[in-house]
C-alpha positions in Angstrom: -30.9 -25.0 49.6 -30.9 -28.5 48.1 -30.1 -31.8 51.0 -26.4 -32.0 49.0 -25.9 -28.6 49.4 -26.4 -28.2 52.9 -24.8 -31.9 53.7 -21.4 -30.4 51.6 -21.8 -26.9 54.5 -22.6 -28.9 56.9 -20.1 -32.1 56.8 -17.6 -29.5 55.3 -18.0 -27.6 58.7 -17.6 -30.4 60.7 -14.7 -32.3 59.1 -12.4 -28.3 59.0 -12.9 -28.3 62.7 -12.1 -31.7 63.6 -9.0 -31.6 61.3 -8.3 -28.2 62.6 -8.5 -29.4 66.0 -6.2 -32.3 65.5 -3.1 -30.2 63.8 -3.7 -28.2 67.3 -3.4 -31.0 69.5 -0.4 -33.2 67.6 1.5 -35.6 69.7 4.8 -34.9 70.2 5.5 -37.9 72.6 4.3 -41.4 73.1 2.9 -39.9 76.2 0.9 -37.9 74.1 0.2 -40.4 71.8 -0.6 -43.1 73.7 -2.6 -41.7 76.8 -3.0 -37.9 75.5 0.0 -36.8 78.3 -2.6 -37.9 81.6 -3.7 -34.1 81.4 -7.1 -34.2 79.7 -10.4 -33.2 82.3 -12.8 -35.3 83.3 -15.7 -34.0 81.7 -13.7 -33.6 78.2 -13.2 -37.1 78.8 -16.6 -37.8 79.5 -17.8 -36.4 76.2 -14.6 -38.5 74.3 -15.4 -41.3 75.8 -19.3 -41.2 75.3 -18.1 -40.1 71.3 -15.7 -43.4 71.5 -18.5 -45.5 73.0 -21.8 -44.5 70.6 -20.4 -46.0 67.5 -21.9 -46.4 63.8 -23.7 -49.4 65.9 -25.0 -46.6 68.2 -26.3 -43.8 65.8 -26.8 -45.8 62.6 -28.0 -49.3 63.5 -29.9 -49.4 66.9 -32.8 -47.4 66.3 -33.3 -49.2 63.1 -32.7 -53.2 65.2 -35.3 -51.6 67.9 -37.8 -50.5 65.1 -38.0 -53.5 63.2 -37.4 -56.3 66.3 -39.8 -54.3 68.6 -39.5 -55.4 72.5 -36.3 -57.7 71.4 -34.5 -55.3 70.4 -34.2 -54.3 73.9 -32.0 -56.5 74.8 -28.8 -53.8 73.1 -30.2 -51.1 75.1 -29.9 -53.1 78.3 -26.5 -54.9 77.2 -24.5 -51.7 76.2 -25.9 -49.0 78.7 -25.5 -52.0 81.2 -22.0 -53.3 80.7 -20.5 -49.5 80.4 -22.3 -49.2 84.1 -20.1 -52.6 85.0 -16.6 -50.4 83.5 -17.3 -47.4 85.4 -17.7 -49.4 88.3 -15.5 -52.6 88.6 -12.7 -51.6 86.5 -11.6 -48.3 85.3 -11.0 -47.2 88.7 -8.2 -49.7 89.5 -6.5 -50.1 86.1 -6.4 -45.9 85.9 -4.5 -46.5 89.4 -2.5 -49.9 88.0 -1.1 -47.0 85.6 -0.6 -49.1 81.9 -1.3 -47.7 78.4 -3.3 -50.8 76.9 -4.8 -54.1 78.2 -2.6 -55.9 76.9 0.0 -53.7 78.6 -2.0 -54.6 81.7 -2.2 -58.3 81.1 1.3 -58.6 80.8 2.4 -56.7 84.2 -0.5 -58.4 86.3 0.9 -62.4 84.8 4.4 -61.4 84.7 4.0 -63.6 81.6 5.1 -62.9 77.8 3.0 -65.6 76.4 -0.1 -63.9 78.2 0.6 -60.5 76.9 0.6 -62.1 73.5 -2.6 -63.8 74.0 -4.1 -60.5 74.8 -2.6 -58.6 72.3 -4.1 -60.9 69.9 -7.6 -60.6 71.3 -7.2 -57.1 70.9 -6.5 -57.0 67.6 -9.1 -59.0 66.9 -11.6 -57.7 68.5 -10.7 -54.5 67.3 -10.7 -55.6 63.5 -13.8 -57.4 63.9 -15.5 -53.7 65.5 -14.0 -51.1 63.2 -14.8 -53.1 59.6 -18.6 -52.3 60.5 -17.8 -48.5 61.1 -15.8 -47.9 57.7 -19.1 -49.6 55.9 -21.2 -46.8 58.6 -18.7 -44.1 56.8 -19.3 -45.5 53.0 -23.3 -45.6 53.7 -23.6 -42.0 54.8 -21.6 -40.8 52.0 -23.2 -42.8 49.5 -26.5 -41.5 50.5 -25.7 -37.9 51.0 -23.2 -36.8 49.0 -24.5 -39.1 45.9 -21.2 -41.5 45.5 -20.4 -45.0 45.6 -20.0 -46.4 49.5 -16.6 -47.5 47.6 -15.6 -44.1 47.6 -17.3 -43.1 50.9 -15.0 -45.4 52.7 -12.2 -44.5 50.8 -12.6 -40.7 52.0 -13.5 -41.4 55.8 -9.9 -43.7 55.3 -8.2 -40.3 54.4 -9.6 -38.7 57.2 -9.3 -40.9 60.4 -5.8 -41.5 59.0 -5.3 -37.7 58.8 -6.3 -37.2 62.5 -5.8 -40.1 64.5 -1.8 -41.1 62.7 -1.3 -37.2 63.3 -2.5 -36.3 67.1 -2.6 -39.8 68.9 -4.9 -40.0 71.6 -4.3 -36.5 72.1 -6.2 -35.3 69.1 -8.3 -38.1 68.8 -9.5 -37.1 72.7 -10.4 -33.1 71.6 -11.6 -34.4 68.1 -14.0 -36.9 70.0 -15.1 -33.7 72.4 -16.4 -32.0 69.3 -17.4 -35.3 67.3 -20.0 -35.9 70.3 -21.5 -31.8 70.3 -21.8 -32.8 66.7 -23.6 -36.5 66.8 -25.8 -36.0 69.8 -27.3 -32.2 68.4 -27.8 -34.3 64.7 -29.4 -37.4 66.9 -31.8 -35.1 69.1 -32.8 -32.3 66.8 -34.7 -34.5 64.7 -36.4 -36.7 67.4 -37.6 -33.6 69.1 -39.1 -32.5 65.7 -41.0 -35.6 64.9 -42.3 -36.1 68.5 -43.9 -32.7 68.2 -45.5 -33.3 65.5 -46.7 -37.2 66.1 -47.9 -36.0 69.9 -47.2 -32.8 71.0 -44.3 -33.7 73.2 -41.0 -31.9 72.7 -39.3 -34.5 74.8 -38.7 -37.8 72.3 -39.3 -40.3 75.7 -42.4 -39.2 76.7 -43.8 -38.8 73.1 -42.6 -42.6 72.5 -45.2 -43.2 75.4 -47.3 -40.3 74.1 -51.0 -40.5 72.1 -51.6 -39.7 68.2 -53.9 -36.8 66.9 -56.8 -39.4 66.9 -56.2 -40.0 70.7 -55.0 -43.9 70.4 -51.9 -44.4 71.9 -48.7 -44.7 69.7 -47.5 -48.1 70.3 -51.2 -49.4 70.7 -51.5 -48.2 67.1 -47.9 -49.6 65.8 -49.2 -52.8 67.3 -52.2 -52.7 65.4 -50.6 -51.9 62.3 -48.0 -54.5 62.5 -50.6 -57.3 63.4 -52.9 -56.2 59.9 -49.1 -56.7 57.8 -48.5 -60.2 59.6 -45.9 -59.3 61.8 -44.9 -59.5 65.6 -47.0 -56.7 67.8 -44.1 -54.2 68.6 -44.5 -54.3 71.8 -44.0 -58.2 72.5 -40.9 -60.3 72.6 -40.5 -63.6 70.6 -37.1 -64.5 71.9 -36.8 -67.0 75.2 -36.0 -65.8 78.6 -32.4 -67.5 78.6 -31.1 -66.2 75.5 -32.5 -62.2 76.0 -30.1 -63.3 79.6 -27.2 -64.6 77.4 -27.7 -61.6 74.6 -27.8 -59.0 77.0 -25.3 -60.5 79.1 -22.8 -61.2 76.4 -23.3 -57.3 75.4 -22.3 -56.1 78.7 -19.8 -57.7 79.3 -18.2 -57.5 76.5 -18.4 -53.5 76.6 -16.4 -54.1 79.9 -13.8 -55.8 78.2 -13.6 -53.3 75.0 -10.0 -52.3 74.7 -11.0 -49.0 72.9 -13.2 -47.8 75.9 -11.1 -49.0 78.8 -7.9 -46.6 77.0 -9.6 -43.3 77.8 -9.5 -43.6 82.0 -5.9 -43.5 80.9 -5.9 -40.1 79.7 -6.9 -38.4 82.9 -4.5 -37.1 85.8 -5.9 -38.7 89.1 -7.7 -42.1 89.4 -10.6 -40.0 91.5 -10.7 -38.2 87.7 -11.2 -41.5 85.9 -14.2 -42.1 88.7 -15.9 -38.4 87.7 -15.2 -39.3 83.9 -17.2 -42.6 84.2 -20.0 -40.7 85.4 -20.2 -37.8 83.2 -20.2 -40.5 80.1 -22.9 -42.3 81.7 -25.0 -39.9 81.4 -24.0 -38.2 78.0 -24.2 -41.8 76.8 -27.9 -42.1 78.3 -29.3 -39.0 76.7 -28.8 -41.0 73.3 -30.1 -44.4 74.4 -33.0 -43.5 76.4 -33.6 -41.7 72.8 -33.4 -44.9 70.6 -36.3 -47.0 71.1 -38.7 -43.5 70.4 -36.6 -42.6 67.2 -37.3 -46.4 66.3 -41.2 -46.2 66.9 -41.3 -42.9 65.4 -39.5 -44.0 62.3 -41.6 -47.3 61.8 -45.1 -45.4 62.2 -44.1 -43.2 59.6 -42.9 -45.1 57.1 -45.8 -47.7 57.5 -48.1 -44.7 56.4 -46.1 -43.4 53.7 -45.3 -46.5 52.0 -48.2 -49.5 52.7 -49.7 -50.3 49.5 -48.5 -47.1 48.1 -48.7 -46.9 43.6 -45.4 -48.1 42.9 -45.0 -44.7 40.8 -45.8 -42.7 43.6 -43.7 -43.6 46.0 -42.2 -41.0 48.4 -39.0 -39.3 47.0 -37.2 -40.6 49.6 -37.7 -44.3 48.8 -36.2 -43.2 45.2 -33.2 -41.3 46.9 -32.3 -44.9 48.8 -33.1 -47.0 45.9 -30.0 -45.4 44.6 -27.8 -46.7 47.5 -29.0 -50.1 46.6 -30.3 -50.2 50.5 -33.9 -50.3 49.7 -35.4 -52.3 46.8 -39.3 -52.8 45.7 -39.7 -55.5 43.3 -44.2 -55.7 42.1 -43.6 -59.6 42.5 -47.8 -59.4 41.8 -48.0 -57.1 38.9 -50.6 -55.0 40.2 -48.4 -51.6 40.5 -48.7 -51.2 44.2 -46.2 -51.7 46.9 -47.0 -54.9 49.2 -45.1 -54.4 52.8 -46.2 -57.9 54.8 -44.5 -60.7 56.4 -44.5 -63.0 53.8 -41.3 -63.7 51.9 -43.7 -65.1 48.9 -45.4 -61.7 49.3 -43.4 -59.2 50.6 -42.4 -56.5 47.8 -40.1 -54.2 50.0 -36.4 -55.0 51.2 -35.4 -52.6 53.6 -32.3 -52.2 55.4 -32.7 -51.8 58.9 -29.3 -49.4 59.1 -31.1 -46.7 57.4 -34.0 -45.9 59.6 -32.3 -43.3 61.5 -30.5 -41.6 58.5 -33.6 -41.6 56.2 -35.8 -40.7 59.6 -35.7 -37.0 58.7 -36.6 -37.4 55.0 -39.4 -40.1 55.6 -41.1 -37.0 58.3 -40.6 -34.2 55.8 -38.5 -32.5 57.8 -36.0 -29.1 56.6 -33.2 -29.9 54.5 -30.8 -28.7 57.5 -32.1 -31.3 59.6 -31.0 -34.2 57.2 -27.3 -33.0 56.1 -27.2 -32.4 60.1 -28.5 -36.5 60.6 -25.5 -37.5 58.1 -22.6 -35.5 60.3 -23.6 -36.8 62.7 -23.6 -40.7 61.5 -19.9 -39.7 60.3 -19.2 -38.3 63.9 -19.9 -41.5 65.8 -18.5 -43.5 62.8 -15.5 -41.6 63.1 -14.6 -41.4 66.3 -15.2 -44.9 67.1 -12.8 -45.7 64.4 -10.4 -43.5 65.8 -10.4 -44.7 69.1 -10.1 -48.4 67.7 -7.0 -47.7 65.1 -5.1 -46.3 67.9 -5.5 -49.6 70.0 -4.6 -51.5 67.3 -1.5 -49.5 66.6 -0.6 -49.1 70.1 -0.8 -52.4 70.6 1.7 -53.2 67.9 3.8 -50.5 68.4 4.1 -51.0 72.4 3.0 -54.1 73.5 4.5 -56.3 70.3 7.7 -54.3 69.5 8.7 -52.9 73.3 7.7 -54.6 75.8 8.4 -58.2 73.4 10.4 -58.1 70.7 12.2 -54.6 70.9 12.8 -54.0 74.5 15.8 -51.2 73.0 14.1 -49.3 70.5 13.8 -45.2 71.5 11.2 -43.2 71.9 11.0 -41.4 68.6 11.4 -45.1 66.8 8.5 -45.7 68.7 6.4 -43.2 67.9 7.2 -43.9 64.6 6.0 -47.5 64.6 2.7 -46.7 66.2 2.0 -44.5 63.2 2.9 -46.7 60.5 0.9 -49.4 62.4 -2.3 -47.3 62.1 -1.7 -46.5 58.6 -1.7 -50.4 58.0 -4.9 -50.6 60.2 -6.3 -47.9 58.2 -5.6 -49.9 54.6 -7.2 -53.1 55.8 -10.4 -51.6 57.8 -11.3 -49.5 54.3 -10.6 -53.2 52.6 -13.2 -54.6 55.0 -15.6 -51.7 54.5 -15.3 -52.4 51.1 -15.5 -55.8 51.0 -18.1 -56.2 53.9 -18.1 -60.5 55.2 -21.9 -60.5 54.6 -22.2 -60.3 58.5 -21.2 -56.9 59.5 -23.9 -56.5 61.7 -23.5 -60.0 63.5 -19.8 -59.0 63.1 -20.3 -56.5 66.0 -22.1 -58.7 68.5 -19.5 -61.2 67.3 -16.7 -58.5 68.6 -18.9 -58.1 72.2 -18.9 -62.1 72.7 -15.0 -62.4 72.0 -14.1 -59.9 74.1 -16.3 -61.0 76.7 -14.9 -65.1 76.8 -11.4 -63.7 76.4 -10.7 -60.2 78.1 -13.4 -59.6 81.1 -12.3 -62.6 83.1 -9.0 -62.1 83.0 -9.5 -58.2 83.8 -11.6 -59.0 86.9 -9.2 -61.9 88.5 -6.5 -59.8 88.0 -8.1 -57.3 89.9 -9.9 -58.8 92.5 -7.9 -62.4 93.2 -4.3 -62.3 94.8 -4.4 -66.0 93.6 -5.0 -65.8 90.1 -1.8 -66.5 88.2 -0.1 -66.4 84.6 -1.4 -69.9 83.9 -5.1 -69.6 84.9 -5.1 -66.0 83.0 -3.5 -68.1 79.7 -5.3 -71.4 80.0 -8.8 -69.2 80.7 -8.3 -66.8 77.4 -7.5 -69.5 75.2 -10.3 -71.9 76.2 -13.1 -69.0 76.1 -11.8 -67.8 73.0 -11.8 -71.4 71.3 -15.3 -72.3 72.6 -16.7 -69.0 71.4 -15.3 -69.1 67.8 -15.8 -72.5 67.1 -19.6 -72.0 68.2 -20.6 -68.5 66.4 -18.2 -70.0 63.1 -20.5 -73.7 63.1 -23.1 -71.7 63.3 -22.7 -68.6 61.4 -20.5 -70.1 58.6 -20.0 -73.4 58.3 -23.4 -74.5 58.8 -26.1 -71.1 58.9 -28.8 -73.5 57.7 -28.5 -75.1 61.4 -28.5 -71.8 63.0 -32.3 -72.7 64.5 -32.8 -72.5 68.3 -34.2 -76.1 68.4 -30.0 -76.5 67.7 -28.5 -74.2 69.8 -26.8 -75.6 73.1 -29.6 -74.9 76.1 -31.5 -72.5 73.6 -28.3 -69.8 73.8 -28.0 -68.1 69.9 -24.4 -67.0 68.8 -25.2 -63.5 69.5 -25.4 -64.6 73.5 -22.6 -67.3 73.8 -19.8 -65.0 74.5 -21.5 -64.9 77.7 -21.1 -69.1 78.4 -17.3 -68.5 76.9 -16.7 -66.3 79.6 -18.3 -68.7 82.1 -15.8 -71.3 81.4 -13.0 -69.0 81.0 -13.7 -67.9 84.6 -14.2 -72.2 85.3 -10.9 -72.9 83.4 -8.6 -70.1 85.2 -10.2 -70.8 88.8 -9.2 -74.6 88.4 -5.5 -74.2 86.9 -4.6 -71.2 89.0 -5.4 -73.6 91.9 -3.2 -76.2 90.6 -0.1 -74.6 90.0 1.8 -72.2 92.0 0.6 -69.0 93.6 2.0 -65.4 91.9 5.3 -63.7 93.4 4.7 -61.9 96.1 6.0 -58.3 94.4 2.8 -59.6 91.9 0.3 -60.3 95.1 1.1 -56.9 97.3 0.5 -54.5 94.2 -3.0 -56.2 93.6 -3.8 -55.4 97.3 -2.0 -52.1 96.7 -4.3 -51.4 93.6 -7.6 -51.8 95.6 -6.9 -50.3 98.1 -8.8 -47.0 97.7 -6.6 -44.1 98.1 -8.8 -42.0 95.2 -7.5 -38.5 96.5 -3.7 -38.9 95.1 -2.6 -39.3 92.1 -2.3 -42.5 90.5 1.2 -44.3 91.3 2.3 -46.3 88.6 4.4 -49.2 89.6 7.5 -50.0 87.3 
């Protein structure tokens, strides 16, 4: 069978059970909705949660940074794998015992404060905008690619079909959709690695082929190193960015996972706050059997396509450069006449544009690998696209829906008017995430660190002082968010936007690029909050006893939610 044929079985497949599984998990209350009724497992929510967590940034784009930055690229392995440690840990515990739907939800009990549950709800928002435009344009790739459309029409179909599920079930059937959505991503992200590591060095397990020898007996990264030096480039396996700012990057990246709305949702859905602790630890490592995975998929990937392409007859190329040059996502352009391909580090040179999001999609084709194997790689690029969109729609909508309208504007309305808000809310958030995916800002990709650095200078702070300070109060949290946001913005917009020419690390403040500053955002957030909340007056003390309530570690009942 032809690579459309089996990608229309196999997506088919997948999309029939996921929208079969969502009309058998509809939410019938906000309960349900909101927090899937309380009642989901912890290793179902372990596998939701790692599906929520691997995004399109995950699957599609991380392999691909790591094969073309080398040892830099490290720094996202360390910052996302790092900063979901610092959730499990530090705070999914106690908020799954504080007992609120949403961070804002959480914001606003902890400050007895309006104003602060606004900020939040805005940072939310935000944040949330910012992460799901880059999965819609994940969607639109995949479909342009394998089912042979415009990425137009791609995200116009994966609009239809988060709307379908996620305005339907709620958390409820986004949780079992996300179940099967990570079977689906992390069979479609292994079965090919295993293949190609076979073949490159005999090992069946990806991580010890990345480390594993060639036919010819020379080490692999040895020989990407040597390859890469002869084309101009970087050795793979040597870092060109400073000390501080692969500490700010990787920084910024965790914690900023730790303050991701979407994530910090699911230790809602389970029963007992010793659940949300076992669910934490079963995501971990579902999580870790695709990361540790990553940086061999991305050596893997480079080797091969520096030997099938490298001064290749321009007519001759590989029918998988043509099938990509359709998607407009690679380009060759003979700047020398000479009818061969030149791949080198010199923009006067160089006669190949590749984009690094489709090293792990065109992985499969690039190896030769069965047809099966590449419709399987495209489900499961829509699975993590997906379900990460999912999982952000419904924080949006919740946020809107509960935090904006009930506990704010419409402290009154019922249940079932509601319920009704939160859906129309994440049709809206559907309409203007396809627009986005559509309409990509050119900085899609920086658009997701961009999410990380906000939510670290605006959320994490205010998360961990509420937590762990009986003396942090409503103005600290306010004054904090605000000034961390500001600082943060106005830095990764002069840089990014209103002056990218500048964007040199002779100009950055102590040699800390915009990918990293989140991290000095949060710094003086935490600053900011310490100072005011010493200069004003101390919380109630209704507010002070439930923070030493919350940590106080009675994991073996159920969670008791204050009201």
């Amino acid at each position: 069978m032809s690579i459309l044929a089996w990608t229309y079985l196999i997506v088919g497949l997948t999309f029939a059970l996921y929208i079969g599984i969502a009309i058998w998990s509809r939410a019938g209350s906000t309960k349900e909705f909101y927090v899937a009724g309380g009642g989901v497992s912890p290793l179902a929510n372990g596998m939701a949660t790692a599906a929520d967590w691997m995004s399109a940034a995950s699957f599609i784009s991380m392999a691909g940074l790591i094969s073309f930055m080398g040892y830099d690229g490290s720094v996202y392995l360390m910052g996302w794998t790092g900063g979901y440690v610092l959730l499990a840990l530090l705070l999914a515990p106690y908020l799954r015992k504080f007992g609120k739907f949403t961070v804002p939800d959480f914001v606003g009990e902890r400050y007895y404060s309006k104003t602060a549950r606004l900020v939040a709800v805005v940072c939310a928002i935000f944040v949330s905008f910012t992460y799901v435009a880059g999965q819609m344009r994940g969607v639109g790739i995949v479909f342009s690619r394998f089912l042979e459309v415009q990425i137009e029409t791609g995200v116009i179909i994966g609009m239809v079909i988060v709307l379908f599920y996620a305005v339907l079930g709620g958390m409820k059937g986004i949780t079992y959709t996300q179940v099967a959505q990570y079977c689906v991503l992390i069979f479609a992200y292994m079965v090919p690695a295993i293949f190609i590591s076979v073949i490159l060095t005999g090992h069946p397990i990806p991580q010890l082929g990345l480390g594993g020898t060639l036919e010819d007996g020379t080490p692999l990264l040895q020989k990407l190193d040597g390859m890469l030096g002869e084309l101009g480039f970087a050795p793979y396996t040597s870092g060109t960015k400073s000390t501080i700012d692969v500490f700010f990057i990787t920084a910024a990246l965790m914690v900023g996972t730790a303050g991701l709305p979407h994530v910090i949702v699911r230790f809602f859905t389970v029963p007992k706050v010793r659940d949300a602790r076992k669910s934490a630890g079963y995501a971990l490592a579902f999580i870790a059997i695709l990361y540790t995975t990553a940086p061999a998929i991305g050596a893997f990937g480079l080797y091969n396509m520096l030997n099938n392409i490298s001064n290749q007859p321009v007519a001759e190329m590989p029918q998988w450069v043509q099938n990509w040059q359709k998607t407009g996502l690679i380009s060759i352009d003979d700047k020398n006449g000479d009818g061969h391909v030149q791949y080198v580090n010199h923009p006067e040179a160089n006669e190949l544009t590749i984009d690094k999001d489709i090293m792990v999609l065109a992985n499969p084709e690039i190896a030769n690998l069965p047809n099966w194997v590449i419709a399987l790689v495209a489900a499961g690029g829509l699975a993590a696209a997906l379900s990460t969109a999912a999982g952000l729609l419904l924080v949006i909508s919740t946020s809107i829906s509960h935090d904006l309208l009930k506990k704010s504007f419409m402290p009154g309305i019922s249940e079932k008017r509601e319920l009704a808000a939160a859906r129309l809310a994440a049709m809206l958030a559907v309409v203007v995430a396809g627009y986005f995916g559509i309409n990509p800002p050119g900085f899609v990709a920086e658009v997701v660190a961009f999410a990380f650095g906000l939510a670290a200078a605006s959320f994490f702070p205010v998360i961990i002082m509420g937590i762990f300070s009986t003396r942090m109060n409503k103005q600290g949290a306010i004054w904090g968010m605000v000034v961390g946001l500001a600082f943060t913005i106005s830095y990764i917009s002069y840089f990014k936007f209103i002056h990218p020419e500048a964007n040199l690390p002779e100009n950055w403040w102590f040699g800390i690029s915009p990918e990293g500053i989140g991290t000095l955002g949060m710094l003086f957030n935490f600053i900011v909050s310490f100072i005011v909340s010493r200069m004003t007056p101390p919380p109630p003390m209704h507010i002070q006893e439930l923070i030493e309530d919350i940590r106080v570690p009675r994991g073996s009942g159920a969670a008791v939610a204050h009201h």
